[in-house]
C-alpha positions in Angstrom: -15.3 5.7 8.7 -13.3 8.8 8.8 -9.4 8.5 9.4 -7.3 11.3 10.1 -3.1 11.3 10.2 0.1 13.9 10.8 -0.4 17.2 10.8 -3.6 18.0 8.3 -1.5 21.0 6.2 1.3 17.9 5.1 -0.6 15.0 4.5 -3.0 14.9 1.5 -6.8 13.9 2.7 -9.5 15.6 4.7 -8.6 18.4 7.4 -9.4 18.4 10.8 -12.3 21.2 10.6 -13.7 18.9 7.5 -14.0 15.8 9.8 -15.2 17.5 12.8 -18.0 19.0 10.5 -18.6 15.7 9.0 -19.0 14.4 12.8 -21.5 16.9 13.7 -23.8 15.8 10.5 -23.6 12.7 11.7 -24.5 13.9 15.5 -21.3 13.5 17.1 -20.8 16.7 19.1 -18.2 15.5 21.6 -14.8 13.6 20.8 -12.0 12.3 23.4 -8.8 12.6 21.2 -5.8 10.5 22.5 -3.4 10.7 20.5 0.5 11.1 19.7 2.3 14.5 19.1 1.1 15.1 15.5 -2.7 14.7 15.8 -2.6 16.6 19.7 -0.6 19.6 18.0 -3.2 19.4 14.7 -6.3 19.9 17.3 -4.6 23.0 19.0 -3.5 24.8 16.0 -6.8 24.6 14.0 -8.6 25.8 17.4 -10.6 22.8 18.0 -9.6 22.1 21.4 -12.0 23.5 24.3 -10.7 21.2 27.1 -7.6 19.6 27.5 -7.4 16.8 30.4 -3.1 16.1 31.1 -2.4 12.7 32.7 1.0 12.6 33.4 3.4 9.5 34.8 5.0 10.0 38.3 7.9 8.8 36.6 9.8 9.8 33.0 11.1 5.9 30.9 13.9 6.6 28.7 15.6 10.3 27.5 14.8 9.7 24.3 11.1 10.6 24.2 9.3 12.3 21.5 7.5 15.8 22.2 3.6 15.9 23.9 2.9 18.3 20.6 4.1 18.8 17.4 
């Protein structure tokens, strides 16, 4: 099991072009990532995003909401 957290370049442990690599050895080519601001703006900085699907409420709870990326 491979767990990844925060932003890769502040947290000690493995970074995200480590895991994906340890993925693809394992045959996992293809990875749905949902997840909160810190892991979606990981993905787009290291440039290992190649599609990005936005599902978005009709309707905004609360004004105190966090950011979609970090």
């Amino acid at each position: 099991m491979i767990a990844v957290s925060g932003a890769a370049e502040e947290q000690p442990g493995l970074s995200l072009p480590e895991v994906c690599d340890e993925l693809a050895q394992l045959g996992v080519f293809n990875l749905m990532i949902e997840a909160g601001a810190g892991i979606a703006g990981s993905f787009l900085s290291s440039h290992l995003v190649d599609r990005l699907d936005w599902f978005r409420a009709p309707m905004i709870i609360g004004g105190d909401g966090l950011s979609v990326f970090d």
